[in-house]
C-alpha positions as CSV (number, residue, x, y, z in Angstrom):
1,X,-130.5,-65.0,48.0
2,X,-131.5,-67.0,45.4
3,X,-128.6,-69.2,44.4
4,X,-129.5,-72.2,46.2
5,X,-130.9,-75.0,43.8
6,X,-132.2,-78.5,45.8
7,X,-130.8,-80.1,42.8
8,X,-127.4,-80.6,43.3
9,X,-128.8,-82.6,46.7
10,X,-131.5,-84.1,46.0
11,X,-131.4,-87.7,47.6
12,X,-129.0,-87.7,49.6
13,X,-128.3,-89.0,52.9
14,X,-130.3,-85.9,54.6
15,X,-132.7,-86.1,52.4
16,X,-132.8,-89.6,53.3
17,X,-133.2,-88.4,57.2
18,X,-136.0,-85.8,56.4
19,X,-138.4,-87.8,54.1
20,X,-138.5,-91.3,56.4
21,X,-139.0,-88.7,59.0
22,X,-141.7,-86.7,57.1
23,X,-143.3,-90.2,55.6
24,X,-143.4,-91.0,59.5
25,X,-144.9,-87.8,60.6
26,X,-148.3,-87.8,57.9
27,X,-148.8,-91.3,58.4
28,X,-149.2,-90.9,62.1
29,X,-151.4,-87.5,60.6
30,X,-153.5,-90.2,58.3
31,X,-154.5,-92.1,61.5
32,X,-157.2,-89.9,62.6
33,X,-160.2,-88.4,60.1
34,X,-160.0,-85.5,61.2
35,X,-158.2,-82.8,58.3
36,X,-155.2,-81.6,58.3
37,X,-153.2,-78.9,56.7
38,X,-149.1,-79.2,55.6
39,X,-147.7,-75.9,55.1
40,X,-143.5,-76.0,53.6
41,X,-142.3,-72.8,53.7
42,X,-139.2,-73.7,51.1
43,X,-140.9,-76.6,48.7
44,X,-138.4,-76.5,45.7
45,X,-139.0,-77.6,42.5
46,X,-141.1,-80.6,43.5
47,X,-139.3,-83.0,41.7
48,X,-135.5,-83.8,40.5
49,X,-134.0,-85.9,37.4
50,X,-130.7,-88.6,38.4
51,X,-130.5,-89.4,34.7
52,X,-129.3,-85.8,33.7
53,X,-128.4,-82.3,34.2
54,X,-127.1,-80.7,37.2
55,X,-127.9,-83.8,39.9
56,X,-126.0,-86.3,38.0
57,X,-122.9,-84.1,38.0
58,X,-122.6,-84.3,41.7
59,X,-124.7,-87.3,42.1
60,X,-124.9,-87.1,46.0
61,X,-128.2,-89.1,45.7
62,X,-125.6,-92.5,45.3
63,X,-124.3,-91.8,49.1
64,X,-128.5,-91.5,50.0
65,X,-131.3,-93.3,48.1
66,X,-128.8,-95.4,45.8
67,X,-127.7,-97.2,48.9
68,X,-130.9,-98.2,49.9
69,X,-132.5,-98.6,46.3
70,X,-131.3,-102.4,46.2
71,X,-131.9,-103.8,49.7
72,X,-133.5,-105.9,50.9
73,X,-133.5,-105.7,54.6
74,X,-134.7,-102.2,55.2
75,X,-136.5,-101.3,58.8
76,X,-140.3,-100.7,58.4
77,X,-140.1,-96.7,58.0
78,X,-137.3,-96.9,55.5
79,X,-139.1,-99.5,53.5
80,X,-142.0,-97.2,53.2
81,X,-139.7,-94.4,52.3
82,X,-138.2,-96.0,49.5
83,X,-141.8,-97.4,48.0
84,X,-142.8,-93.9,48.0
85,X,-139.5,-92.9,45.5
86,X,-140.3,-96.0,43.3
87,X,-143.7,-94.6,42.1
88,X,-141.7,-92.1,40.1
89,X,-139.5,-94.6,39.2
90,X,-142.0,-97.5,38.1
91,X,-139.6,-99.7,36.0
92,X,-137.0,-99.8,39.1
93,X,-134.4,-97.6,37.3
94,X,-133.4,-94.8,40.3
95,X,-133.7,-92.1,37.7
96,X,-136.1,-89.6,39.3
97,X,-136.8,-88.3,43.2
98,X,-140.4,-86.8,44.9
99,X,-139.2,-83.9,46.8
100,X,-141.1,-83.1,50.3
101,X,-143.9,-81.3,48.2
102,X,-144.5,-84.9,46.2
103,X,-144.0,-86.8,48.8
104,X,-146.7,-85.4,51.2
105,X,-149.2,-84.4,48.3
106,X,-149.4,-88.5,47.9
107,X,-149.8,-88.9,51.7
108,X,-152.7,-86.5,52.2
109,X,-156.4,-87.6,51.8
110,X,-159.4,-85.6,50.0
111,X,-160.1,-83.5,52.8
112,X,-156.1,-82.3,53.2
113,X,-154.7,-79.0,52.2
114,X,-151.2,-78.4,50.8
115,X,-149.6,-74.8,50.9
116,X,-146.2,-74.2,49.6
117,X,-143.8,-71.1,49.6
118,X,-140.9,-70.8,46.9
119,X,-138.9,-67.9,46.3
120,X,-136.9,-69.0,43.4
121,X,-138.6,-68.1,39.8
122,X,-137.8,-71.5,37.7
123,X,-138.2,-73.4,40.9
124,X,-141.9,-72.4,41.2
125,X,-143.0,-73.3,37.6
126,X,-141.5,-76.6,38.2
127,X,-143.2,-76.8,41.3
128,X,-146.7,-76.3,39.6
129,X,-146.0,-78.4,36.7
130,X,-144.8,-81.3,39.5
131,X,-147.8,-80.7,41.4
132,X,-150.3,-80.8,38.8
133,X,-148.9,-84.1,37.4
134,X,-149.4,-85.6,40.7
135,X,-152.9,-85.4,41.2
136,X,-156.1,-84.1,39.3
137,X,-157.7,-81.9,41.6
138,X,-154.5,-79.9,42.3
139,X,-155.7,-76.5,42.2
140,X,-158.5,-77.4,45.2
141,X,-156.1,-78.6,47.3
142,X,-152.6,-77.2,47.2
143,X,-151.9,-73.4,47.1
144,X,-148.7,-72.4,45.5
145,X,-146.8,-68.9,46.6
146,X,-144.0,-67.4,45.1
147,X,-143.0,-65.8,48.1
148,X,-140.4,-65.7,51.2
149,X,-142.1,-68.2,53.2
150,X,-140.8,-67.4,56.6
151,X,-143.0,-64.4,55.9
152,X,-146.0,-66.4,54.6
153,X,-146.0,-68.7,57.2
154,X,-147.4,-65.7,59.4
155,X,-150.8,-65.2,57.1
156,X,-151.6,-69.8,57.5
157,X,-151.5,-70.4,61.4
158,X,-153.5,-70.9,62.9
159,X,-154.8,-73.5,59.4
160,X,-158.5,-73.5,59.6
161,X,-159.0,-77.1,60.6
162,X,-156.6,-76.2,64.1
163,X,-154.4,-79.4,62.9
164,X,-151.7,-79.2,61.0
165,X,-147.6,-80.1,60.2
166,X,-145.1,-76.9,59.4
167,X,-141.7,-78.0,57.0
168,X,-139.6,-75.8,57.7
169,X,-136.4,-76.6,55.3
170,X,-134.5,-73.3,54.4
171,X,-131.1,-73.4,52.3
172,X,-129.1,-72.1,55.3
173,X,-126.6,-70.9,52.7
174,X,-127.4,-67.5,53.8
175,X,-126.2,-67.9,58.4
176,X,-129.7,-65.4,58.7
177,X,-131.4,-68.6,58.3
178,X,-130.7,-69.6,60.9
179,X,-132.3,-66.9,63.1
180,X,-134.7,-66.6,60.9
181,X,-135.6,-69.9,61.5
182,X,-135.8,-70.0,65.5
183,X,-138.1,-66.3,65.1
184,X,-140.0,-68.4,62.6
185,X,-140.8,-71.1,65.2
186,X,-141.3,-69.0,68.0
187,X,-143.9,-66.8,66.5
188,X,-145.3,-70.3,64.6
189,X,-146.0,-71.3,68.2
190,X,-147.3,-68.0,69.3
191,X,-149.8,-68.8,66.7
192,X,-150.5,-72.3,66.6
193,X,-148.9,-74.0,69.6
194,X,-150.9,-77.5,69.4
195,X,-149.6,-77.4,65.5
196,X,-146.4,-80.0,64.6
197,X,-143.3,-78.2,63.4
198,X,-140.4,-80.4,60.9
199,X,-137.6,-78.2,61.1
200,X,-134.6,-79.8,59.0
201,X,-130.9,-78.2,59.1
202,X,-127.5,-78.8,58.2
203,X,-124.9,-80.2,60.8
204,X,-122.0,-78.4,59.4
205,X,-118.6,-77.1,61.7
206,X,-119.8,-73.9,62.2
207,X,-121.7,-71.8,65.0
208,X,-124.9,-71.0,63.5
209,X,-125.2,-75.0,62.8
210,X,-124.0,-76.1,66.3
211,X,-126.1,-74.1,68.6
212,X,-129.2,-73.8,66.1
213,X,-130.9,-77.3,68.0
214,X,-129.9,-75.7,71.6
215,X,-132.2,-72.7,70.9
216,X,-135.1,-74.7,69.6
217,X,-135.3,-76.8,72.8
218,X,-135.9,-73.5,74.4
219,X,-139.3,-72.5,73.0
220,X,-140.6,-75.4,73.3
221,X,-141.8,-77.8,76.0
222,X,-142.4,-81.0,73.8
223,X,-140.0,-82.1,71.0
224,X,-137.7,-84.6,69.1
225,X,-134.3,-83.8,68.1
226,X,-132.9,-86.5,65.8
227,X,-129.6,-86.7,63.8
228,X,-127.9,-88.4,61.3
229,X,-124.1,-88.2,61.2
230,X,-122.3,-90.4,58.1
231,X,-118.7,-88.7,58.7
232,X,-116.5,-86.6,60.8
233,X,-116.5,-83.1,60.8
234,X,-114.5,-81.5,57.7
235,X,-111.2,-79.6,59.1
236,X,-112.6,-76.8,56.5
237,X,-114.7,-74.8,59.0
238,X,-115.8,-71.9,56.1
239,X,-118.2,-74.4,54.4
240,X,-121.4,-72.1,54.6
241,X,-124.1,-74.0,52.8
242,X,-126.6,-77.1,53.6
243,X,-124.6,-79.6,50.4
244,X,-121.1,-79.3,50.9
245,X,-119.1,-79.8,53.8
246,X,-122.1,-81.4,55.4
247,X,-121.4,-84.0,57.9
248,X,-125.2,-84.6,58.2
249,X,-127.9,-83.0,59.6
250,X,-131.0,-83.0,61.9
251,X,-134.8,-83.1,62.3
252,X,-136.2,-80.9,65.0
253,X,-139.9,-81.5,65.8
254,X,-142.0,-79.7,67.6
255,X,-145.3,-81.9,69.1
256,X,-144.0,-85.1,67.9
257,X,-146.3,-88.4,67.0
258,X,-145.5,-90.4,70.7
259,X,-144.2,-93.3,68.9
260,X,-141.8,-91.8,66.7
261,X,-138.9,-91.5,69.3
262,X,-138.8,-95.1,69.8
263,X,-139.4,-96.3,66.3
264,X,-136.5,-93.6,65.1
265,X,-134.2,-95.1,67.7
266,X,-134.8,-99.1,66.0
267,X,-134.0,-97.5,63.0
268,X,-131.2,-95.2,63.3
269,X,-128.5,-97.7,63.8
270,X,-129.3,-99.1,60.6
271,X,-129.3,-96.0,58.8
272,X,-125.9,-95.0,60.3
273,X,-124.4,-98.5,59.3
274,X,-125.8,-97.8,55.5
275,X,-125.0,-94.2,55.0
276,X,-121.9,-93.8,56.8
277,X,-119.2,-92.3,54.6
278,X,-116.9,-93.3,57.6
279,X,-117.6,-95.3,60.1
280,X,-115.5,-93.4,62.5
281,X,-117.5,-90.4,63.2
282,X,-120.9,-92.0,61.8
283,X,-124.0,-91.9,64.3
284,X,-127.7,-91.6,64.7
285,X,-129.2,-89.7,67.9
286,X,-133.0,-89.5,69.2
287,X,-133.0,-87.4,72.0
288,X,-136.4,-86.3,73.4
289,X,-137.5,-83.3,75.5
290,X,-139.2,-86.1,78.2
291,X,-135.8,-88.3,78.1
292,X,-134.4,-88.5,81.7
């Protein structure tokens, strides 16, 4: 299915969630020498545009990054989330947004590799231009695939250097996803089970969404489960895709950094009281496998 565009999302308050997160995750990465590989098995179009097209038309960003753009008193991990979107926006005019594939290609060091999947034709194109604008040497260190990457994810792991972070950020617009993605992550740590996995998704009012964390926590021995929440539930249960109808969503990490539990936890509150759309039914939630 190739319907789903990032565009009409980019920025928003789960995108908020999954880049502090991600930001988090590679600079906890950066702290040792040795090298690392990033693999996103869905990296979009690399980069999105707030002053035109299809993003300003349902402008979610201004519920995500355009409530932080202007603070002042934002919590260490946010602060560095936001400095990384105002390098593509040097004249401090919110007009353009790094997606993960940005993001992290700034983040990783000379001896880093990048791999990307992306299925959708114009996505990929945009994806290359993105990349190569970003840094010089692009074509020695990221690898771009047009390509279903729950499938190519099978061919990378274990990544040569035995360290490495998995993004796993699917549409769920089609419910398979959701299998797809817990198959994904169980054969991921067949594969690589020392290897950190980022798997984003959707809280929406609907099975697939509900139980998808529940069956994650069962493959795994060591992980993070955090959530943003900025409203209730909608009463329209049929809403099928990761954008609207969206409550807020979740990062699911497999082999977290140690510190990030408690640094998330400082933070969330924060985030809730920013982003909430309602403050009745907004919340934050850190829950650990360790957590008595």
């Amino acid at each position: 299915m190739l319907s789903y565009r990032h565009v009409f999302h980019a920025g928003n308050h789960a995108d908020v969630l999954k880049h502090t997160v991600l930001l988090a995750v590679l600079d906890y990465f950066n702290q040792k020498d040795k090298p690392y590989w990033v693999i996103d098995t869905h990296a979009g179009a690399g980069g999105y545009r707030f002053d035109g097209g299809r993003s300003i038309t349902h402008a979610e960003f201004d519920e995500g990054i355009g409530r932080l753009w202007q603070r002042t008193d934002l919590p260490p991990l946010v602060a560095a989330y936001v400095a990384a979107v105002r390098i593509d926006n040097p004249d401090g005019q919110l007009r353009r947004y790094p997606g993960s594939p940005l993001l992290t290609l700034r983040m990783l060091r000379p001896q880093d590799r990048l791999r990307l999947f992306e299925l959708h034709p114009a996505d990929v194109r945009l994806l290359g231009e993105a990349v190569a604008a970003t840094v010089p040497d692009a074509q020695k260190r990221v690898a771009i695939r047009q390509e279903d990457g729950f499938d190519g994810l099978k061919m990378l792991l274990p990544p040569p250097p035995r360290r490495g972070l998995i993004v796993i950020d699917p549409a769920y617009e089609d419910k398979r996803d959701y299998a797809r993605v817990v198959s994904a992550l169980k054969d991921g740590l067949d594969r690589f089970a020392t290897g950190t996995f980022l798997i984003w998704y959707p809280l929406l009012k609907r099975n697939e969404s509900i139980q998808l964390a529940g069956r994650l926590k069962k493959l795994a021995p060591d992980w993070l489960n955090v959530t943003l929440t900025v409203k209730p539930p909608s009463s329209d249960s049929h809403g099928g895709n990761s954008g609207f109808g969206m409550h807020g969503s979740g990062i699911f990490i497999v082999n977290p950094p140690w510190t990030l539990a408690a640094t998330l936890r400082d933070t969330l509150p924060w985030l809730v009281d920013t982003l909430a759309v309602e403050k009745v039914g907004a919340g934050g939630t850190a829950e650990t496998s360790t957590q008595k």
